[in-house]
Residue frames as qw, qx, qy, qz and C-alpha x, y, z in Angstrom:
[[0.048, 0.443, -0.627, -0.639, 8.21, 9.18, -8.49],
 [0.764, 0.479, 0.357, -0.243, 5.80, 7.70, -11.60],
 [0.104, -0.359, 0.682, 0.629, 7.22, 6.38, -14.47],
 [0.605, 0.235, -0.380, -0.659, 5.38, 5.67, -17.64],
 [0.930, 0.099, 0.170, -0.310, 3.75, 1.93, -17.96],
 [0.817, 0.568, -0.100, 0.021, 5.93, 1.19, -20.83],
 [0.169, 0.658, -0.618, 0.397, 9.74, 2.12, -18.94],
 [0.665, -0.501, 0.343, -0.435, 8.62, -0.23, -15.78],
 [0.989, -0.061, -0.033, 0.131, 10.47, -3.22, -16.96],
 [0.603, 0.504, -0.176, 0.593, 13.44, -1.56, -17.64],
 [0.021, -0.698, 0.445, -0.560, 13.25, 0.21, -14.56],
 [0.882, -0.347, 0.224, -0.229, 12.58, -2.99, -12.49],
 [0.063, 0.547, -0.830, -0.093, 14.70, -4.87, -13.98],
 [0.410, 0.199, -0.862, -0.223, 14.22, -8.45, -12.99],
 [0.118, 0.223, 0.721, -0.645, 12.15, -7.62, -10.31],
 [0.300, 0.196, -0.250, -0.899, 9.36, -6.51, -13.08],
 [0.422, -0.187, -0.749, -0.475, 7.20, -9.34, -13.25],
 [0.359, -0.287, -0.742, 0.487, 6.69, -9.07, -9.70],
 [0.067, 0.305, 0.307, -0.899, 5.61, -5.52, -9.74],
 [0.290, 0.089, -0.467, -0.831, 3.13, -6.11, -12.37],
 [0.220, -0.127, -0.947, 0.195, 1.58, -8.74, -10.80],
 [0.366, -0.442, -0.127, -0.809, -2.25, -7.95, -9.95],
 [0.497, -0.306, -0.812, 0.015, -3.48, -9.57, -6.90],
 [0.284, -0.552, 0.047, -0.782, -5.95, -9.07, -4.65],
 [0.393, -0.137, -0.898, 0.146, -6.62, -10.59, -1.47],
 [0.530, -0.687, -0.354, -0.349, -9.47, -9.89, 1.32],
 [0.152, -0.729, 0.340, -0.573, -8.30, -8.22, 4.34],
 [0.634, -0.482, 0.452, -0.401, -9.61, -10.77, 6.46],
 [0.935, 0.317, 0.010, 0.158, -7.59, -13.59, 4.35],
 [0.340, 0.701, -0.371, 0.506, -4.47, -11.29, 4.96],
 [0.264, -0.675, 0.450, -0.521, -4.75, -11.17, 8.39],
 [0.934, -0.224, 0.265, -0.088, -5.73, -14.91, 9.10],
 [0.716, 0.584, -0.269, 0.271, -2.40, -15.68, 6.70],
 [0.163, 0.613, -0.324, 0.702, -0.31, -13.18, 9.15],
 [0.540, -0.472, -0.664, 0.210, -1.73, -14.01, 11.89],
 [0.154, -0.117, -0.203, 0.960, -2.15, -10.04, 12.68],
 [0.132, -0.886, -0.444, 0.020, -4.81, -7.59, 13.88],
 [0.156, 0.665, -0.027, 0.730, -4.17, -3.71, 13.17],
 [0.570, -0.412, -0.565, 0.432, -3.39, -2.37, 16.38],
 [0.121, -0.339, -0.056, 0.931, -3.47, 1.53, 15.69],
 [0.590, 0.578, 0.319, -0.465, -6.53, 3.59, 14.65],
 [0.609, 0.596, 0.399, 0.338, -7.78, 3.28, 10.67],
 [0.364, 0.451, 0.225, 0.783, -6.94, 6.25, 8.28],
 [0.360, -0.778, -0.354, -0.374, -10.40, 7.95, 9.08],
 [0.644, -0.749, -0.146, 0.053, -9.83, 8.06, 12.78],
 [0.612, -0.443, -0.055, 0.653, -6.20, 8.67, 12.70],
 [0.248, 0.344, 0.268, 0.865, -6.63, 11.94, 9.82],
 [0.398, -0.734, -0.516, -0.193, -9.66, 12.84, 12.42],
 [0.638, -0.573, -0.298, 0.419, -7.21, 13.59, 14.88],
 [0.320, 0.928, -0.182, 0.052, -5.28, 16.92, 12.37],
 [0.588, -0.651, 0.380, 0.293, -2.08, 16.22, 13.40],
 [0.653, -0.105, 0.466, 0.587, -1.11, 15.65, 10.03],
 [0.172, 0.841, 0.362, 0.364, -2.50, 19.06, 8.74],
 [0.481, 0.035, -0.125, 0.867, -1.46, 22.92, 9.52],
 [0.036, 0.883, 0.466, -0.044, -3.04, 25.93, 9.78],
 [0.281, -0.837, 0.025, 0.469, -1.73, 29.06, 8.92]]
């Protein structure tokens, strides 16, 4: 679901300044933070495999 810019406080409520919030952080700043390594393929390699396509 997409709501317009302008409706996103009102549908957030008091959570809205949070969702508006831009930040960005380097992966490898995320992961030293977390202390986590991905353990399952990337995108690439896991859309490589079709399993999430059809045929027919």
């Amino acid at each position: 679901m997409s709501i317009p810019a302008e409706r996103a406080a009102e549908h957030f409520t008091y959570f809205a300044p949070f969702v508006t919030i831009d930040l960005t952080m380097p992966n490898a700043d995320t992961r030293r933070l977390l202390d986590w390594e991905p353990a399952h393929p990337g995108l690439v390699a896991d859309l490589e495999k079709g399993h999430y396509f059809t045929t027919g």
